[in-house]
C-alpha positions in Angstrom: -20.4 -63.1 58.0 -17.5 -66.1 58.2 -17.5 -65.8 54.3 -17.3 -62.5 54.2 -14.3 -62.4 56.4 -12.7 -65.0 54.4 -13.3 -63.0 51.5 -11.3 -60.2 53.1 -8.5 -62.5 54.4 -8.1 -63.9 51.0 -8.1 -60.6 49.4 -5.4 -59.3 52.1 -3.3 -62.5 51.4 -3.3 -62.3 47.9 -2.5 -58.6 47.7 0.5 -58.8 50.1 1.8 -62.0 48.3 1.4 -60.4 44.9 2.8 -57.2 45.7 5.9 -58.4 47.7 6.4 -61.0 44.4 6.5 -57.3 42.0 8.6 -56.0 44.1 11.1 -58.9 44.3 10.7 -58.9 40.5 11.7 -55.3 40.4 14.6 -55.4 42.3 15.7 -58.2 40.2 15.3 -56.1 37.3 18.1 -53.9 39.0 20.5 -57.1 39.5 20.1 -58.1 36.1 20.9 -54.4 35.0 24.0 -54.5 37.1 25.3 -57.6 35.7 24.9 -55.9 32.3 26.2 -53.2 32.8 29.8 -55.0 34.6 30.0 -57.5 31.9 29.3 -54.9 29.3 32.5 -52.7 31.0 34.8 -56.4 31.2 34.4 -56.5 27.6 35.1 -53.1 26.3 38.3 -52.3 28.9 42.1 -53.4 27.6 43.5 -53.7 31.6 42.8 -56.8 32.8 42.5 -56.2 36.4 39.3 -54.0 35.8 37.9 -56.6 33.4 38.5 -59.4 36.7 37.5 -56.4 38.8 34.0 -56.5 36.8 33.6 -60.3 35.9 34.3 -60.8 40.0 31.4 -58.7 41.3 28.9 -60.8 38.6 30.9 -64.0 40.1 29.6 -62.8 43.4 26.1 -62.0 42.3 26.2 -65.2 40.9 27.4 -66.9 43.7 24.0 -66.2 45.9 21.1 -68.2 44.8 18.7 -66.1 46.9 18.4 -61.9 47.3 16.6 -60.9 50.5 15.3 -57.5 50.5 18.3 -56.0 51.9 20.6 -57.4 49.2 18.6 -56.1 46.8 18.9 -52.2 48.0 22.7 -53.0 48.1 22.7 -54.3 44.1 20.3 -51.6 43.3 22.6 -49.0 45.2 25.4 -50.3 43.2 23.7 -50.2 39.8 22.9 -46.4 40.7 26.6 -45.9 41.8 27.9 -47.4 38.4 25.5 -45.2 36.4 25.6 -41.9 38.4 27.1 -39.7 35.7 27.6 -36.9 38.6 29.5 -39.0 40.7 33.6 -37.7 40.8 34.8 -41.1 41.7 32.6 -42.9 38.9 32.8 -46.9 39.5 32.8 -46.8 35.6 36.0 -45.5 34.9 39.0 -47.4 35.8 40.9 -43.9 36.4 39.2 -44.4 40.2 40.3 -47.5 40.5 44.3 -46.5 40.1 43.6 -43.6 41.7 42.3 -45.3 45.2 39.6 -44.1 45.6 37.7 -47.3 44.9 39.1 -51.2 45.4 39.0 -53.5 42.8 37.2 -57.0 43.5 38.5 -59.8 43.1 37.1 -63.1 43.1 38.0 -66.8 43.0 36.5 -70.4 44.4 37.4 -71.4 47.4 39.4 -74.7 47.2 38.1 -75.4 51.0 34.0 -74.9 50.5 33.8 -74.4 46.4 31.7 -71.0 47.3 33.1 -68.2 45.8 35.2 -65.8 48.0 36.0 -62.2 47.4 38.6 -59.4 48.3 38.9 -55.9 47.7 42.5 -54.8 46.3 43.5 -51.3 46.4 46.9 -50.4 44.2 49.5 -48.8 45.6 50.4 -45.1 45.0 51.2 -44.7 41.3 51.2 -48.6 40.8 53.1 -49.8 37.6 51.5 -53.8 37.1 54.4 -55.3 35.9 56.5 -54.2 39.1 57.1 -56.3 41.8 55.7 -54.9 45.1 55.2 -56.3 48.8 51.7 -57.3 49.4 49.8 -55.5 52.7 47.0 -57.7 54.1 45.1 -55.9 56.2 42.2 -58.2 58.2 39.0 -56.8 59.5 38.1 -59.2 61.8 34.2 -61.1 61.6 32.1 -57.3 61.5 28.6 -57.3 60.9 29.2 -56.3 57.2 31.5 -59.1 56.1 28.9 -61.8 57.3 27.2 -60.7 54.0 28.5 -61.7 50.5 26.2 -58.9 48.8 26.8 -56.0 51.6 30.2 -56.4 51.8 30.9 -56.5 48.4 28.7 -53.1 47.9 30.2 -51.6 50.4 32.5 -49.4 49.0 30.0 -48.3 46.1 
């Protein structure tokens, strides 16, 4: 009887540690298809602010060395938003980028931590890039959203 039931716990143990490990691999599938995908669009745009736009988000991918389950729905929500062929404001087309109705991201390293830090930039109305224009920080406070690199970056898409 003891054998038996340690037959059964193994069994239980080794399917739910297998099965969480395919899933996992799965959703990494959907990263690595998302990084494609943005470094595939940096290379074939001329404007360089979609190209930093597109090399920023793989910076943040990058930047996490761990994807809980959670960060994966947001990249895998992401990937579907930049391949949804339906969609009117299409993260593929830099048109929706000028036109508001997405921000760009932009990434750097932080000089204080060395992790990489992100912002979203929306253009101004009919924005010309080589006029000079005031800049318009707006803050949003610590939200539940920000305290995540992954969600917060997703969040628009």
């Amino acid at each position: 009887m003891k054998i038996k039931l340690l037959i059964i716990c193994l069994q239980f143990f080794l399917l739910h540690f297998f099965s969480e490990k395919l899933i996992a691999q799965s959703e990494i599938n959907y990263i690595s298809a998302l990084k494609d995908t943005l470094h595939s669009l940096s290379v074939r745009t001329n404007n360089e602010f979609f190209q930093l736009h597109c090399e920023s988000m793989i910076e943040v991918i990058d930047g996490k060395t761990i994807f809980s389950t959670a960060d994966s729905a947001f990249l895998k929500d992401t990937y579907i938003a930049f391949n949804n062929e339906d969609d009117t404001a299409s993260a593929k087309q830099l048109s929706t980028y000028l036109e508001r109705r997405r921000p760009f991201i932009l990434a750097w390293i932080s000089p204080t931590d060395g992790q990489v830090s992100f912002s979203w930039f929306t253009p101004p109305a009919n924005w010309k890039p080589d006029k000079k224009y005031p800049l318009y920080v707006q803050l949003h406070g610590f939200w539940k959203v920000a305290s995540n690199t992954i969600e917060y970056m997703t969040y628009p898409f």
